[in-house]
OpenMM code with the backbone's topology and positions (N, CA, C; nanometers):
from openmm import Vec3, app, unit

residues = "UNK UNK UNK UNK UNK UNK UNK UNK UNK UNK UNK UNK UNK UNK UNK UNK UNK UNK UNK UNK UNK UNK UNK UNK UNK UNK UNK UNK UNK UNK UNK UNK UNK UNK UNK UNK UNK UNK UNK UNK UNK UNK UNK UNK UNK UNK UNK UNK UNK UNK UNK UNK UNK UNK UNK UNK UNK UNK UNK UNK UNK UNK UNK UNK UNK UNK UNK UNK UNK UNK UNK UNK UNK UNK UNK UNK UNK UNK UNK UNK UNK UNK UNK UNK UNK UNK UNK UNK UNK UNK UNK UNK UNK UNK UNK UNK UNK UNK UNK UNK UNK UNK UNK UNK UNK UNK UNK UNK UNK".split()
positions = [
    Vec3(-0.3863, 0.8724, -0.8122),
    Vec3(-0.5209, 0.8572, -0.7617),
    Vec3(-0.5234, 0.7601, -0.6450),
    Vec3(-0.4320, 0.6336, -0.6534),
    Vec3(-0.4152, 0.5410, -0.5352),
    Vec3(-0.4251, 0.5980, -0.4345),
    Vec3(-0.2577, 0.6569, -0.4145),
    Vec3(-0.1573, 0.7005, -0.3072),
    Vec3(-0.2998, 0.8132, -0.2192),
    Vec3(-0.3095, 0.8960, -0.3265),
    Vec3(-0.3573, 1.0070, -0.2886),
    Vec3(-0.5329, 0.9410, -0.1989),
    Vec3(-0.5594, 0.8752, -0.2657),
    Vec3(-0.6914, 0.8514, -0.2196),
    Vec3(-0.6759, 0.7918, -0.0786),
    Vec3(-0.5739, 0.7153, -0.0753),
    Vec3(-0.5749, 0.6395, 0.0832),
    Vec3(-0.5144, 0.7528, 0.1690),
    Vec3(-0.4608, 0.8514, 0.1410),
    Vec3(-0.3743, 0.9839, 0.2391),
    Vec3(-0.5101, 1.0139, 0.2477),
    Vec3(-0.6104, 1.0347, 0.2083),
    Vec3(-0.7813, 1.1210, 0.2329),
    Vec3(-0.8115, 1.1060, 0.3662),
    Vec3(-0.7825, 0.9166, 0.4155),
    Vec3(-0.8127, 0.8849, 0.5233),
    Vec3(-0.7536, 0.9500, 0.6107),
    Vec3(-0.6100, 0.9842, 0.6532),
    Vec3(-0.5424, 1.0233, 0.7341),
    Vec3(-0.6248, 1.1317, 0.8211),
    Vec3(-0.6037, 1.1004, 0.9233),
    Vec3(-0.6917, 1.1943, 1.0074),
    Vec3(-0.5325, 1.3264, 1.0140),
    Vec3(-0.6155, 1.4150, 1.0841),
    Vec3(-0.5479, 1.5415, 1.0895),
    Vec3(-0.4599, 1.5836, 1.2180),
    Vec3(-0.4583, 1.5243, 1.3388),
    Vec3(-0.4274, 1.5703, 1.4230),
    Vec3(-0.3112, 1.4481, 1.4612),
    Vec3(-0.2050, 1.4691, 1.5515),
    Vec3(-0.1256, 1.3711, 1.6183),
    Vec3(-0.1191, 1.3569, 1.7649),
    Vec3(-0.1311, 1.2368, 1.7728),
    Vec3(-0.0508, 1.1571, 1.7249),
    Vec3(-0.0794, 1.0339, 1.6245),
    Vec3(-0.2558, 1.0527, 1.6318),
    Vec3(-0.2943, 0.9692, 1.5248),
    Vec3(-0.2385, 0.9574, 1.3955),
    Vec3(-0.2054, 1.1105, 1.3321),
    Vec3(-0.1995, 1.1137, 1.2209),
    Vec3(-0.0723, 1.0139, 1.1197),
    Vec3(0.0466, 1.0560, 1.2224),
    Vec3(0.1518, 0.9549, 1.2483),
    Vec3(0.1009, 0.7926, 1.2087),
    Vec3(0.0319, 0.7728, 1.3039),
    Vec3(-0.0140, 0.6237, 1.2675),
    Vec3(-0.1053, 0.5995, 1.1335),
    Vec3(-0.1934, 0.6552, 1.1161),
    Vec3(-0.2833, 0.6480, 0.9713),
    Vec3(-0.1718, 0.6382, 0.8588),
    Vec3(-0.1003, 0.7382, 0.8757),
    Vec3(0.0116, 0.7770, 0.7414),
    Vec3(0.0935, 0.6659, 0.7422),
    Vec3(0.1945, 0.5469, 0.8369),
    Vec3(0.2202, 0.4574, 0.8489),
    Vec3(0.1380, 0.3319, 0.8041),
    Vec3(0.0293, 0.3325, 0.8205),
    Vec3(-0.0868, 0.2622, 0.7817),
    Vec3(-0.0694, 0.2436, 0.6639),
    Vec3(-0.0729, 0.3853, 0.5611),
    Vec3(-0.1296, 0.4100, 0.4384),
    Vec3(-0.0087, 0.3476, 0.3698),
    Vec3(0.1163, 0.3776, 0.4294),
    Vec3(0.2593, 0.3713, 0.3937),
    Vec3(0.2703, 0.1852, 0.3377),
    Vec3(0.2208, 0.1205, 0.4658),
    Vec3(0.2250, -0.0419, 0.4741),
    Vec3(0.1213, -0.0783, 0.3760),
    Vec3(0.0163, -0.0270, 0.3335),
    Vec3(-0.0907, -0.0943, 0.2437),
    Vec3(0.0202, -0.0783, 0.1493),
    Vec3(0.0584, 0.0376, 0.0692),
    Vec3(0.0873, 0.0726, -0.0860),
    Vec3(0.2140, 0.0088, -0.1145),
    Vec3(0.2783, 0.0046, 0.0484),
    Vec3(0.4065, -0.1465, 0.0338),
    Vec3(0.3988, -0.2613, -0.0237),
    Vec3(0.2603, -0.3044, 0.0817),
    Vec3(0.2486, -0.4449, 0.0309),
    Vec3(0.1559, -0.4534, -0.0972),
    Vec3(0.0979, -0.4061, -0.1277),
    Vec3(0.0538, -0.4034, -0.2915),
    Vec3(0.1598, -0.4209, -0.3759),
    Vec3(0.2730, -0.3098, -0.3663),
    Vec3(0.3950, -0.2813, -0.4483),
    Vec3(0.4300, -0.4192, -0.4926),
    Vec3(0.4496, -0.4979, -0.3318),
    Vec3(0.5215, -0.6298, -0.3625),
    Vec3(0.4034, -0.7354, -0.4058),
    Vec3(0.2880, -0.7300, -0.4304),
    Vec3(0.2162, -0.8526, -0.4841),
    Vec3(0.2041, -0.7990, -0.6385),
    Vec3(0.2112, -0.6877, -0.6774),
    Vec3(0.2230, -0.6340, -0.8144),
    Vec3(0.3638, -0.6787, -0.8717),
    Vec3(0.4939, -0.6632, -0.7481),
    Vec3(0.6090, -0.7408, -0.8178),
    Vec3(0.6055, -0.8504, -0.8526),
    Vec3(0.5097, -0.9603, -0.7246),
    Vec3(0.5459, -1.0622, -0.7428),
    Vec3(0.4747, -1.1663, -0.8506),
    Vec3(0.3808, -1.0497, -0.9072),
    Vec3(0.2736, -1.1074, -1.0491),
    Vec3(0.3757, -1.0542, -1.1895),
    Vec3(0.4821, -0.9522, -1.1501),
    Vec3(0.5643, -0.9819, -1.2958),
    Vec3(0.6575, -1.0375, -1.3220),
    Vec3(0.7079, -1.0485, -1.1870),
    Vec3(0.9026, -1.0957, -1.2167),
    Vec3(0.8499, -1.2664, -1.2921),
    Vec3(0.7498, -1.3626, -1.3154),
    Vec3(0.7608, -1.4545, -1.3809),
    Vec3(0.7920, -1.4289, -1.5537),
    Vec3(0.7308, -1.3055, -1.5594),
    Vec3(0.7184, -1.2964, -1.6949),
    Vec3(0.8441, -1.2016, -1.7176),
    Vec3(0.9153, -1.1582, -1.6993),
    Vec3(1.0709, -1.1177, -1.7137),
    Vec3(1.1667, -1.1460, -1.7379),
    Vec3(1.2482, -1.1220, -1.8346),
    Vec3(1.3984, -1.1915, -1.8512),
    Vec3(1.4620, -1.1869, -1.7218),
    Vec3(1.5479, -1.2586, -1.6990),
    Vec3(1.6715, -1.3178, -1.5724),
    Vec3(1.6994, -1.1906, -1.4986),
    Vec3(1.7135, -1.1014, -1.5517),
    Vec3(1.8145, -0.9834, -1.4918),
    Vec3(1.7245, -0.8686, -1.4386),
    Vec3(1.6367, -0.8301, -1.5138),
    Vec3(1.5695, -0.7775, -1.4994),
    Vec3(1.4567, -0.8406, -1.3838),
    Vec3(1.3835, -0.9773, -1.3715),
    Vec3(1.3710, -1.0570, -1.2751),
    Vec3(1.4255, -1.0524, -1.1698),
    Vec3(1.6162, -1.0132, -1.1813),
    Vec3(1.6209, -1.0025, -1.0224),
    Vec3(1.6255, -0.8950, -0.9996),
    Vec3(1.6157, -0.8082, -1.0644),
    Vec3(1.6053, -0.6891, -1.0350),
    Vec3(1.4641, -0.6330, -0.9673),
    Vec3(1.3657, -0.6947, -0.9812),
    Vec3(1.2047, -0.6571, -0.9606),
    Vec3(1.2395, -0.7398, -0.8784),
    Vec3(1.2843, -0.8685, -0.8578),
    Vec3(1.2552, -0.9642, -0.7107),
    Vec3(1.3335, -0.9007, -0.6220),
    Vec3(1.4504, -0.7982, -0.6238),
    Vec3(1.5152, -0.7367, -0.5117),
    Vec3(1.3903, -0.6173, -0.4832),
    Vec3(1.3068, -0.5689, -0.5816),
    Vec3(1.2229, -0.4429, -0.5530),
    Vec3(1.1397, -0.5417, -0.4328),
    Vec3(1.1031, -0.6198, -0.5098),
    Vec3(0.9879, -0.6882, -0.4181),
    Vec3(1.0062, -0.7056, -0.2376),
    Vec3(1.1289, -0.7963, -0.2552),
    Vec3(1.1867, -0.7588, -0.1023),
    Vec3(1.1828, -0.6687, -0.0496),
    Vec3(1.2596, -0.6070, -0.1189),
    Vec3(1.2573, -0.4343, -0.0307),
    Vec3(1.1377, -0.3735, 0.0276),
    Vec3(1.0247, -0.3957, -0.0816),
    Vec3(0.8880, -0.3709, -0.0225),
    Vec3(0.8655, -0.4544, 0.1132),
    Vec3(0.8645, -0.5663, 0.0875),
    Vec3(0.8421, -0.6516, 0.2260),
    Vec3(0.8611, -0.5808, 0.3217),
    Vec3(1.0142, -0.5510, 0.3279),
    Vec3(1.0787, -0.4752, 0.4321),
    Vec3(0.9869, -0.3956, 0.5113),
    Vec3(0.9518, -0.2887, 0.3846),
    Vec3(0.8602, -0.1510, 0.3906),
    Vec3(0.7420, -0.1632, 0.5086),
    Vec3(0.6740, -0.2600, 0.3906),
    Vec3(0.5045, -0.3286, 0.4533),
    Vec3(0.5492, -0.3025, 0.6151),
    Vec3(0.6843, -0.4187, 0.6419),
    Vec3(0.6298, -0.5047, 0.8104),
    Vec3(0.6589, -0.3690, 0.8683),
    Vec3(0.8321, -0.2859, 0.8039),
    Vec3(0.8545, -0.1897, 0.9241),
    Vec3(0.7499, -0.0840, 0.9324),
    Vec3(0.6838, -0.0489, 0.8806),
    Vec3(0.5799, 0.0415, 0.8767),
    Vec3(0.4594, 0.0367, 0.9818),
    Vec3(0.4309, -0.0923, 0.9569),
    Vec3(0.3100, -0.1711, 1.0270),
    Vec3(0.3731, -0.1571, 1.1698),
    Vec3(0.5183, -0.2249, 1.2324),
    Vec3(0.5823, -0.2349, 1.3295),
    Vec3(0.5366, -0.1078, 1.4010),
    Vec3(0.5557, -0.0354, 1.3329),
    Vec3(0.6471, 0.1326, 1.4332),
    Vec3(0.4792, 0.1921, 1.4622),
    Vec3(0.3393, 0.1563, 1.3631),
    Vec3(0.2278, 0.1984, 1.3506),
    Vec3(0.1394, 0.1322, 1.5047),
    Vec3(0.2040, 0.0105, 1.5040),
    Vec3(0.1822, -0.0742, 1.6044),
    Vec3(0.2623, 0.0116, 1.7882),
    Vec3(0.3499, 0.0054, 1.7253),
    Vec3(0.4503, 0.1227, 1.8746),
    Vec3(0.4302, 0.2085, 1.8892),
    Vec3(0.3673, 0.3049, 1.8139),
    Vec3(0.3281, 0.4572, 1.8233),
    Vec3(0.1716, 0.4910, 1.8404),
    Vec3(0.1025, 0.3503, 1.8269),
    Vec3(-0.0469, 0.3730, 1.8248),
    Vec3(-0.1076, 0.2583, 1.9165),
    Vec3(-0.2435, 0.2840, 1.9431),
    Vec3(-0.3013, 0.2065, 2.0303),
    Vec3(-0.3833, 0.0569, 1.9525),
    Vec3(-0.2835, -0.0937, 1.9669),
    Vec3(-0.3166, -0.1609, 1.9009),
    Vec3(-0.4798, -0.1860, 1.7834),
    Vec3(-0.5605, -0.1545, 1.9077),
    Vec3(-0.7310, -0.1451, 1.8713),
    Vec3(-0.7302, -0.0512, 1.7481),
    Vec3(-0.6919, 0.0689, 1.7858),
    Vec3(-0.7033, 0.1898, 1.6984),
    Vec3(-0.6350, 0.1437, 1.5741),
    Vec3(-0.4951, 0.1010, 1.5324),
    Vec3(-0.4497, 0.0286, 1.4593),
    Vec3(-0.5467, -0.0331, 1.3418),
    Vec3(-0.5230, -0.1435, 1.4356),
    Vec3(-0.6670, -0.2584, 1.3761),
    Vec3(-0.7957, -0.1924, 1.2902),
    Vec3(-0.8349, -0.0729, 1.3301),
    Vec3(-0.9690, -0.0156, 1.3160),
    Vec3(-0.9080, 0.1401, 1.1940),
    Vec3(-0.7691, 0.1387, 1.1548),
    Vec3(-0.7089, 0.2166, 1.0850),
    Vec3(-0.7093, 0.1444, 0.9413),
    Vec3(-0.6734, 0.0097, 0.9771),
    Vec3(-0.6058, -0.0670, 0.8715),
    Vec3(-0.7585, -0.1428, 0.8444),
    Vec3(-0.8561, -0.1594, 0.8833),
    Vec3(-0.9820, -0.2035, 0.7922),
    Vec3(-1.0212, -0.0818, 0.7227),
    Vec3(-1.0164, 0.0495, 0.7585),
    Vec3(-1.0985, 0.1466, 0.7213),
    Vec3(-1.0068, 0.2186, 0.5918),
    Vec3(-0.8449, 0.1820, 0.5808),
    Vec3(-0.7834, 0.1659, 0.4487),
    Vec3(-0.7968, 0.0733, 0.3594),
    Vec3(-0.8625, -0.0410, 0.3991),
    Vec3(-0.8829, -0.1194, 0.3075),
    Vec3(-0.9718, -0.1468, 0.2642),
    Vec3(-1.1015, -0.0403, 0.3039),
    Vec3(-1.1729, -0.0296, 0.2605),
    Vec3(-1.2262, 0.0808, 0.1580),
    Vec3(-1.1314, 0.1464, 0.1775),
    Vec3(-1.1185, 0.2473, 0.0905),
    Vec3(-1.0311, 0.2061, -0.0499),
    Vec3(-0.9094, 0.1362, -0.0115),
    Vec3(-0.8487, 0.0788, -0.0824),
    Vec3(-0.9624, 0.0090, -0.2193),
    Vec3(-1.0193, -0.0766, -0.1494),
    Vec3(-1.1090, -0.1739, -0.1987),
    Vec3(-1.2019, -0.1032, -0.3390),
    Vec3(-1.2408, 0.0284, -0.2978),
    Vec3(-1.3100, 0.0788, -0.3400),
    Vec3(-1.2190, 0.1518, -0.4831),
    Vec3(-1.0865, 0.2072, -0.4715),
    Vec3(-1.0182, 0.2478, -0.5635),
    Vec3(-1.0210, 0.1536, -0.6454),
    Vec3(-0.9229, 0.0636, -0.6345),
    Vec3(-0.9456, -0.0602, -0.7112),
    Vec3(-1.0539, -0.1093, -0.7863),
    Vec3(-1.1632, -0.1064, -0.7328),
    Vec3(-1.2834, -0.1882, -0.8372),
    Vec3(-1.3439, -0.0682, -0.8891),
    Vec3(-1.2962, 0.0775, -0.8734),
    Vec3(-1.3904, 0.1967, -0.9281),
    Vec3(-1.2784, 0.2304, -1.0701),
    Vec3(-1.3620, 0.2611, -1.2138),
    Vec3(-1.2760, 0.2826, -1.3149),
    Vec3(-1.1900, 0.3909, -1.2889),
    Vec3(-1.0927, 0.3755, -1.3729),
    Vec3(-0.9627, 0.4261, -1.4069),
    Vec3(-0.9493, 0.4883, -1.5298),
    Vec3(-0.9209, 0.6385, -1.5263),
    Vec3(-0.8980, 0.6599, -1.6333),
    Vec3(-0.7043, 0.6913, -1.7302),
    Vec3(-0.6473, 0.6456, -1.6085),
    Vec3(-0.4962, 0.6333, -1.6381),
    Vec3(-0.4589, 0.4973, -1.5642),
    Vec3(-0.3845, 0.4323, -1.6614),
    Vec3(-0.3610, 0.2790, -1.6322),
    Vec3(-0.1722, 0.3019, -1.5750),
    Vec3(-0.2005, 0.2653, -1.4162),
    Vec3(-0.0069, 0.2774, -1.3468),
    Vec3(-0.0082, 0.2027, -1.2619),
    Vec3(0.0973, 0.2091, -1.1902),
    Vec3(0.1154, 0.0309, -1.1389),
    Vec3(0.0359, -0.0117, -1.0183),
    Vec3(-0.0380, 0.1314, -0.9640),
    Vec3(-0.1117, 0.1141, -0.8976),
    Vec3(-0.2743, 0.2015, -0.8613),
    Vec3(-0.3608, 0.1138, -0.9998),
    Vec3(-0.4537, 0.1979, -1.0614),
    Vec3(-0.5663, 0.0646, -1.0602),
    Vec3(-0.6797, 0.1489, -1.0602),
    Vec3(-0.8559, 0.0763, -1.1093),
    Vec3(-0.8496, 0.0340, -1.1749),
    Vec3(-0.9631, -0.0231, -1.2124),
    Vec3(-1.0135, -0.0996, -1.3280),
    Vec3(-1.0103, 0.0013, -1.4505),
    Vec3(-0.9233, -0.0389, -1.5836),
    Vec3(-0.8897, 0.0686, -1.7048),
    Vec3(-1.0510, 0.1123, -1.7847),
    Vec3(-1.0497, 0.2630, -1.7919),
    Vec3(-1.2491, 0.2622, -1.8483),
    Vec3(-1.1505, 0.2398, -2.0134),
    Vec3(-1.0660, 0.2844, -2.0555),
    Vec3(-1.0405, 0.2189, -2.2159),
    Vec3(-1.0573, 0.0703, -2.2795),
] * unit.nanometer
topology = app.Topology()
chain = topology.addChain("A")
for resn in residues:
    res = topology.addResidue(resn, chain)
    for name in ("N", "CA", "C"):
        topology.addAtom(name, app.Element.getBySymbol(name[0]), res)
C-alpha cells in the first residue's frame, strides 16, 4: 500500500517520469533506514549488524537516488516533486492500516 501509493504520484510522461520515480525511490530509502535505525537497539549483536549494514546501504540508496533526480531534473521541479511525495507520504502513514509491514499506517486492529 506504501510503495504503491507514492508510484500514484509519478507522472506519466519523460523525462519527468524518470525523476518522480527516483523521488519515490529516495523517500522509501530513507524511511527504510529510520525504521532500521529504531530496531537495531533492540537486537542481539549479530543480527544488529546485520540491520545496521541494511541501514547503510539504504543511506546509500536515499542520497544516490536524490543525486541522479537532481541531474536528470530541473532543481525547482525536484523540490516541488519531493513536497508533493511527502505529502502524500504523510497521508499513508497517519491513514489506518489494515496489514501491519515495515512500511505501513496506523494498525485499525
Amino acid at each position: 500500500r506504501y510503495a504503491s501509493g507514492l508510484r500514484a504520484v509519478v507522472r506519466s510522461h519523460e523525462p519527468v517520469k524518470l525523476v518522480d520515480t527516483l523521488v519515490v525511490g529516495a523517500i522509501i530509502e530513507a524511511r527504510s533506514c529510520e525504521r532500521f535505525e529504531a530496531l537495531v537497539p533492540h537486537l542481539d549483536e549479530e543480527l544488529g549488524r546485520f540491520y545496521y549494514g541494511l541501514l547503510k546501504s539504504e543511506a546509500r540508496h536515499f542520497q544516490g537516488y536524490l543525486k541522479l533526480a537532481y541531474q536528470y531534473g530541473d532543481a525547482a521541479d525536484v523540490d516541488r516533486v519531493i513536497e508533493k511525495v511527502r505529502d502524500v507520504e504523510q497521508n499513508l502513514i497517519q491513514s489506518a492500516d489494515t496489514e501491519f509491514r515495515f512500511h505501513s499506517g496506523v494498525p485499525t486492529i
